[in-house]
C-alpha positions as CSV (number, residue, x, y, z in Angstrom):
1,X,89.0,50.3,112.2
2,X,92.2,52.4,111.5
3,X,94.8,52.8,113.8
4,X,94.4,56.5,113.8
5,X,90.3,56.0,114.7
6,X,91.4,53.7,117.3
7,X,93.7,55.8,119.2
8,X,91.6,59.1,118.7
9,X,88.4,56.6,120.5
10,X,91.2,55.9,123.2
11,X,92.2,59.8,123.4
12,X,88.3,60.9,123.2
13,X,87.3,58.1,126.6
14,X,90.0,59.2,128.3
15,X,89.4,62.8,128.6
16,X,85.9,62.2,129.3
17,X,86.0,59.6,131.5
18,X,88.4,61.9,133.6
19,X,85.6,65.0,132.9
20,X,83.4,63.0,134.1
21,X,85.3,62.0,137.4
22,X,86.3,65.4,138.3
23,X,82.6,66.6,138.3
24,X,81.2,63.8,140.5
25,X,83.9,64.4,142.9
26,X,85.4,61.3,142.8
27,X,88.9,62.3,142.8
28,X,89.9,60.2,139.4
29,X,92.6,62.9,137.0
30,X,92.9,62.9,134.2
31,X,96.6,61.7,132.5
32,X,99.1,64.9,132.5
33,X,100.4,64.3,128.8
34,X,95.9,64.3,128.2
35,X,93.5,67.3,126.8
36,X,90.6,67.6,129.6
37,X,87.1,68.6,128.4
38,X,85.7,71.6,129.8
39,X,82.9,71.5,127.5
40,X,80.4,68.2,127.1
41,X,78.5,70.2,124.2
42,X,80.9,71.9,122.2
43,X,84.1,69.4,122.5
44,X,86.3,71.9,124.1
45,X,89.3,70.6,125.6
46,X,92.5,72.0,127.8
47,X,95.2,70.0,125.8
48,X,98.9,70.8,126.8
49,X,100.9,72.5,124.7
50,X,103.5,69.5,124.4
51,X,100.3,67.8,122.2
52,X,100.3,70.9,120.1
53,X,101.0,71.1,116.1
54,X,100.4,73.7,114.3
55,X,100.1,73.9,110.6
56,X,103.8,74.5,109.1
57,X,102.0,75.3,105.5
58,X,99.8,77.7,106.7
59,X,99.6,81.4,105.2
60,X,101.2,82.8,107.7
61,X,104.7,82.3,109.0
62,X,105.1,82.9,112.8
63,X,107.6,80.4,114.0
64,X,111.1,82.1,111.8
65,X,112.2,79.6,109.4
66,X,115.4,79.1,110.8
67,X,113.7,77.5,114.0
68,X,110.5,75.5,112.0
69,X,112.6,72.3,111.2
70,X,113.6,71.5,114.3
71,X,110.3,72.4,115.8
72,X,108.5,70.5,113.0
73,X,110.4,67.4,113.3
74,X,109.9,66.9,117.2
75,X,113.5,67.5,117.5
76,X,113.3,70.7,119.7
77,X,110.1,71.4,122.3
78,X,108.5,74.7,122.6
79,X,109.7,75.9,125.7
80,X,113.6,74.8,123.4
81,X,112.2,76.6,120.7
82,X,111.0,79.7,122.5
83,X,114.4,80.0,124.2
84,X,116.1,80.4,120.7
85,X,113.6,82.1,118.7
86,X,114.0,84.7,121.7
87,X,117.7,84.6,121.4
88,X,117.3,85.4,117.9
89,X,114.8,88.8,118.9
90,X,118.1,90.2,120.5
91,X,119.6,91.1,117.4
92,X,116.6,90.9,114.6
93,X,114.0,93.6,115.3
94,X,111.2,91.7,113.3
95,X,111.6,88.7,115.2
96,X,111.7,91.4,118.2
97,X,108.0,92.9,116.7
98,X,106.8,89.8,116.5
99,X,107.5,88.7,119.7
100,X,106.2,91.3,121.8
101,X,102.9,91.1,120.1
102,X,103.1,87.4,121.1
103,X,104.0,88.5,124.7
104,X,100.9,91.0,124.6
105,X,98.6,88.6,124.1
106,X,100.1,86.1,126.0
107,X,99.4,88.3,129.0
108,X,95.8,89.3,127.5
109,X,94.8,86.1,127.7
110,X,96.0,85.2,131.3
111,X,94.1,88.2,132.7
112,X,91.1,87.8,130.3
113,X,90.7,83.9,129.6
114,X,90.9,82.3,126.3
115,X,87.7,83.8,125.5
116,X,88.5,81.8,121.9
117,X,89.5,78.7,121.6
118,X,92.1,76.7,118.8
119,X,90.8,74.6,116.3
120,X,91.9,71.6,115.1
121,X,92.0,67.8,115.8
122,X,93.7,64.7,116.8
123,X,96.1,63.2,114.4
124,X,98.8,60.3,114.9
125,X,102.2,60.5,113.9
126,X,105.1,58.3,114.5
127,X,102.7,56.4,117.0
128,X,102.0,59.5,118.9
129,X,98.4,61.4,119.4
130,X,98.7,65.1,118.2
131,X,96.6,68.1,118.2
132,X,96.6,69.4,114.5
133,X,96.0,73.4,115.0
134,X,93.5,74.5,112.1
135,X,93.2,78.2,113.7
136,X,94.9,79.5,116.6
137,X,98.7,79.6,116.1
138,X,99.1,82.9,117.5
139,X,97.3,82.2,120.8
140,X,99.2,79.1,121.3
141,X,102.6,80.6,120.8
142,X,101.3,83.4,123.3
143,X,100.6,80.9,125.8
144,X,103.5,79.5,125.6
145,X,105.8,82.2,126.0
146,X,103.6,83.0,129.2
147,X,104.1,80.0,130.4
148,X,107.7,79.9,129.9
149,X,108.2,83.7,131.1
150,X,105.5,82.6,134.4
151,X,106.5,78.7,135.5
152,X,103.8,76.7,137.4
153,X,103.6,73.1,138.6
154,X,100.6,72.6,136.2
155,X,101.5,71.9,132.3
156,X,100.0,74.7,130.5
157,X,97.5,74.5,128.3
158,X,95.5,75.8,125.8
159,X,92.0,75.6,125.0
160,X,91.1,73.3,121.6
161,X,87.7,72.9,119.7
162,X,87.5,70.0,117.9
163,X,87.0,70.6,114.6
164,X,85.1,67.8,112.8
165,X,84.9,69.5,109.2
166,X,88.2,71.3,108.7
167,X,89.2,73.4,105.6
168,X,91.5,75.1,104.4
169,X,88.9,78.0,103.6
170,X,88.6,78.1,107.7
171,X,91.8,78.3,107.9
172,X,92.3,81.0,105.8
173,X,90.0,83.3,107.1
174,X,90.5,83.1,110.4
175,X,94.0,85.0,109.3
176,X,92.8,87.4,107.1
177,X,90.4,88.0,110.3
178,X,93.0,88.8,112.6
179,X,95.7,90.6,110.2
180,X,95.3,91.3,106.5
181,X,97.7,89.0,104.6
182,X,101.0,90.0,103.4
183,X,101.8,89.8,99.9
184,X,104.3,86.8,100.6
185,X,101.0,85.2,102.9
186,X,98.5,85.4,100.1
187,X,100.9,83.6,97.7
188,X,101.2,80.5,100.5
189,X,97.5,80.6,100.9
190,X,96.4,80.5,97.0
191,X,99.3,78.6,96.2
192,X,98.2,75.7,99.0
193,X,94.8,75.9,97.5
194,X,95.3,75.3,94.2
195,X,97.8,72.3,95.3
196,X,94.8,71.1,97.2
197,X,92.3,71.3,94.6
198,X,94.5,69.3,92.4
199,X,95.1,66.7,95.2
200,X,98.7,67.9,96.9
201,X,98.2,68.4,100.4
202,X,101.3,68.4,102.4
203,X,102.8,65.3,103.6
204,X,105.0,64.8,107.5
205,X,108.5,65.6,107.2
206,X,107.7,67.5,103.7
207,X,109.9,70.2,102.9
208,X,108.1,73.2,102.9
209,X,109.7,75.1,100.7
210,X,109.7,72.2,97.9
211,X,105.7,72.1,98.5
212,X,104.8,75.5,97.7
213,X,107.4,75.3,94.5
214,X,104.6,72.4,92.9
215,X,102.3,75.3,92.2
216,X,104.2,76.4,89.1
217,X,103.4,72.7,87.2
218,X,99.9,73.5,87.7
219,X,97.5,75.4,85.7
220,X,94.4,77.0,87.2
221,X,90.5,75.5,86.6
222,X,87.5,77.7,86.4
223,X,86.7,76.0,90.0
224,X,89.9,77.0,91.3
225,X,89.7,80.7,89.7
226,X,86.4,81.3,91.3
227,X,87.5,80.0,94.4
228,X,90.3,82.1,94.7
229,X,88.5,85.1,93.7
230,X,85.6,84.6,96.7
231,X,88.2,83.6,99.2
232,X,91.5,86.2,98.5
233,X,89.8,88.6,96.2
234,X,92.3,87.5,93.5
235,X,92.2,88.4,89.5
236,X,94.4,85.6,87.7
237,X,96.7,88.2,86.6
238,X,97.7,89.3,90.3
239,X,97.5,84.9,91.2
240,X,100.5,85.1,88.3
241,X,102.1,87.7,89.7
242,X,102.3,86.2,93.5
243,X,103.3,83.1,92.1
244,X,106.6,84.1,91.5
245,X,107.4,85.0,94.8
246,X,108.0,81.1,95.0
247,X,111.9,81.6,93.3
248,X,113.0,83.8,96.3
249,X,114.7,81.6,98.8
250,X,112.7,80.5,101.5
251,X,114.8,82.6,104.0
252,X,114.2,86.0,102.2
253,X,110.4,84.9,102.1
254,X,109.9,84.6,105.5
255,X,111.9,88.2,106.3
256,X,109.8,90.1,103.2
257,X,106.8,88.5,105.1
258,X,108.0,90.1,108.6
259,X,108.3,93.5,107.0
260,X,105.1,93.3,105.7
261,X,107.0,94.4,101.8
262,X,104.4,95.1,99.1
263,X,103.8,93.5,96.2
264,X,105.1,96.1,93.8
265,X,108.5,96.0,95.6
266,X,108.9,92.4,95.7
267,X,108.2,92.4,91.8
268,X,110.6,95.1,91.5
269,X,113.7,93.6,93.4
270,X,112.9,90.3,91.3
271,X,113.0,92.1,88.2
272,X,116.6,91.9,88.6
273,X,119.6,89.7,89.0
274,X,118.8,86.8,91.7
275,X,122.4,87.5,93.1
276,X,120.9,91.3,94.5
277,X,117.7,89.7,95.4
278,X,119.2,89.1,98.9
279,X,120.6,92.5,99.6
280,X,117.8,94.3,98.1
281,X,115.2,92.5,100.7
282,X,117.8,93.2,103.7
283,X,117.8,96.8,102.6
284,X,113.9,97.2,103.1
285,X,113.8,95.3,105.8
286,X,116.1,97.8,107.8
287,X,113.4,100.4,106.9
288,X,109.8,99.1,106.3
289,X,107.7,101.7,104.2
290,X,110.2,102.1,101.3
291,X,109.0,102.2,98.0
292,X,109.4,100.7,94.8
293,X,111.2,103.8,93.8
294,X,113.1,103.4,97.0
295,X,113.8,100.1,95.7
296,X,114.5,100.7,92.1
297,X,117.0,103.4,93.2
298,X,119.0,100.9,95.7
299,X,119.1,98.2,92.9
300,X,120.2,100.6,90.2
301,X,122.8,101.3,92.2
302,X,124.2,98.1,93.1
303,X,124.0,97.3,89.6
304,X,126.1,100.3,88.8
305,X,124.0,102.0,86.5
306,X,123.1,105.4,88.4
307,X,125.1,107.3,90.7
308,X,124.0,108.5,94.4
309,X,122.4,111.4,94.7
310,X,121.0,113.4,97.6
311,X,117.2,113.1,98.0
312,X,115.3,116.4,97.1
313,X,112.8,117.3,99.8
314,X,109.9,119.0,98.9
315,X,109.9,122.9,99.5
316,X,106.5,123.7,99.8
317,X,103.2,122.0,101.0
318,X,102.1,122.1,97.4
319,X,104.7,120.4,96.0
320,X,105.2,117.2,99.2
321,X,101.2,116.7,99.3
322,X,101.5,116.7,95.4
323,X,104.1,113.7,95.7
324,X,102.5,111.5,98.0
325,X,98.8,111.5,96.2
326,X,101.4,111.0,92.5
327,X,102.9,107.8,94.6
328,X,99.5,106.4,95.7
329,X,97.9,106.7,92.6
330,X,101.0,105.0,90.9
331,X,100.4,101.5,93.3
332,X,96.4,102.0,92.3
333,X,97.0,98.8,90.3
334,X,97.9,96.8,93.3
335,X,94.5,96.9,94.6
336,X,93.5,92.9,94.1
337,X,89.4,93.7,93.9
338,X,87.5,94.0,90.3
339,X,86.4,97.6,91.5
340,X,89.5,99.6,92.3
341,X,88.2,102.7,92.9
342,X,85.4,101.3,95.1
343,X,87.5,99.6,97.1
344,X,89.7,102.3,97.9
345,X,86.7,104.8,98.2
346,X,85.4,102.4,101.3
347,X,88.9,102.5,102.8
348,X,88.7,106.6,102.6
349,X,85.1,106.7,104.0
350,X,85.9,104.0,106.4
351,X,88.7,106.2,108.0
352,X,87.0,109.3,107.8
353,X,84.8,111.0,110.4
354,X,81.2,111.4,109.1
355,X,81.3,114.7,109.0
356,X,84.2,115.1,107.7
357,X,83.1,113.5,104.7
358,X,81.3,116.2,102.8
359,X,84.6,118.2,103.3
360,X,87.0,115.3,101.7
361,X,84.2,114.9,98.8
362,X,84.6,118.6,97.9
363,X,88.4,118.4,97.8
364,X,88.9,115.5,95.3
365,X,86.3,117.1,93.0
366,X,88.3,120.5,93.0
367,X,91.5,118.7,92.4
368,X,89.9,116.7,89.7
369,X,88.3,119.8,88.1
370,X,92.1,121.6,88.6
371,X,94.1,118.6,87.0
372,X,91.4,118.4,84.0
373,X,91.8,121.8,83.2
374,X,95.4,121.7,83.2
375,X,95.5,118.7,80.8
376,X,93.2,120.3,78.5
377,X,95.3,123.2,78.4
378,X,98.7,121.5,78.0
């Protein structure tokens, strides 16, 4: 027997031996530093949040990357880690955003219950007993700043399923379920499956950065392809595309991540210089929404090839509606499904009242009819 089956026996008898006290009444507790089942049937445990790992190579960052090495490496705690990473909200208002989402659901959950619970399972490392998180990242971390923000004499906790058949499939739609991905989130997540699929999964004390790079020696299967495809809704074309993201410096990653920065952005900062890549990702950061133009202009400018202008604002209705369908239409390619059009048709329908429907039908069929004419006629 392994050592890491032997001590996950030990860790499994002792929380239910101490369930099992606590519900004749005998008095016996469990350990502090031990999960306690809840749940005979499902495997549900209250396991402190000391015990708690979550997955550094996930898609989505949470923890900001100037805090994850320290956390990772058991150097810092979380209630040490919180302390900083709040530090750091003073002054960064995406590590701010972040936070009070955090905070709001930290609260959520103490006035509604963990209605879900965390996945993952019991892993040893350095001859300690860990709880791997497969799902659940964002709940933990809300606990946590609860608990730090609201002391008690009991450890917190957080409630854990055991997983017994993890994947990183799971794992990866269990994100896209709460948030769609960012740009920057689907490259981690297709880049760690195609490392998987070709046998790289990430090692303790790995450098995370140095992982993800790996994916550019590979070349993608038909398996892989099709797997991506069902599980991101990615062509191999846009894979290509997100695979470059992988030369921006980890830093800039994470804070393109925070501000959510779109795909055609990030390719256009990258088609330049690496030496502007830095203040070209700080200058959409300060303002979230910018566009690719937005971008293009900024870099042109550092660059030294276009002088600053002052921006022309539309005059008429006309003329500002007229812009902002032009500026859709021009990121039309950035939709990852097969069926463009469908998929943006859904998204219209899907945010329009039913009734309203018949109404938005009739207005992109007159503007179609109106721009054919005027083509025909040019």
């Amino acid at each position: 027997m392994s050592p890491e089956k032997s001590k996950f026996d030990d860790l499994i008898n002792r929380t239910t031996e101490a369930f099992s006290a606590s519900s004749q009444g005998a008095g016996e507790q469990a350990a502090p530093d031990a999960p306690r089942l809840v749940n005979h049937r499902q495997s549900v445990y209250r396991v402190p949040l000391a015990m708690v790992r979550p997955d550094r190579f996930q898609a989505r960052y949470i923890l900001p990357y100037a805090l994850r090495e320290g956390f990772y490496q058991g150097a810092r705690d979380w209630r040490q880690t919180l302390e900083l990473w709040q530090a750091m909200a003073e002054t960064d208002p995406l590590i701010r955003r972040e936070l009070e989402e955090l905070t709001a659901l930290g609260d959520s959950l103490h006035d509604v219950g963990q209605i879900k619970p965390v996945t993952g399972q019991v892993i040893q490392q350095d001859g300690r007993d860990f709880f791997m998180l497969l799902t659940g990242e964002r709940r933990f971390w809300a606990t946590a700043i609860r608990a730090l923000a609201q002391p008690s004499r009991e450890d917190p906790t957080v409630l854990a399923l055991l997983d017994n058949a993890p994947s990183l499939e799971k794992q990866i739609m269990e994100n896209m379920a709460y948030k769609e991905l960012t740009p920057v989130g689907k490259a981690r997540a297709a880049a760690r499956m195609v490392l998987e699929a070709n046998g790289l999964k990430p090692q303790p004390g790995a450098d995370e950065s140095e992982f993800f790079k790996q994916v550019a020696e590979l070349r993608l299967s038909e398996e892989t392809r099709a797997l991506l495809q069902k599980v991101l809704g990615l062509e191999r074309t846009y894979y290509g595309r997100l695979m470059r993201f992988f030369e921006l410096p980890p830093e800039l990653l994470e804070i393109a991540d925070r501000a959510e920065m779109p795909e055609r952005v990030l390719r256009e900062l990258m088609a330049y210089d690496p030496k502007y890549w830095q203040p070209a990702v700080l200058y959409y950061a300060e303002h979230p929404g910018r566009s690719y133009l937005d971008m293009h202009t900024y870099l042109e400018k550092l660059v030294g090839r276009s002088k600053e202008r002052a921006v022309r604002l539309p005059t008429d209705p006309a003329t500002r509606h007229g812009r902002a369908i032009r500026k859709a239409l021009a990121a039309f390619h950035e939709v990852p499904q097969d069926d463009k059009a469908g998929a943006i048709a859904d998204a219209l329908l899907s945010e329009t009242r039913k009734e309203d429907q018949p109404a938005l039908l009739a207005n992109l069929e007159a503007l179609r009819d109106a721009l054919r004419i005027r083509v025909q006629n040019q």
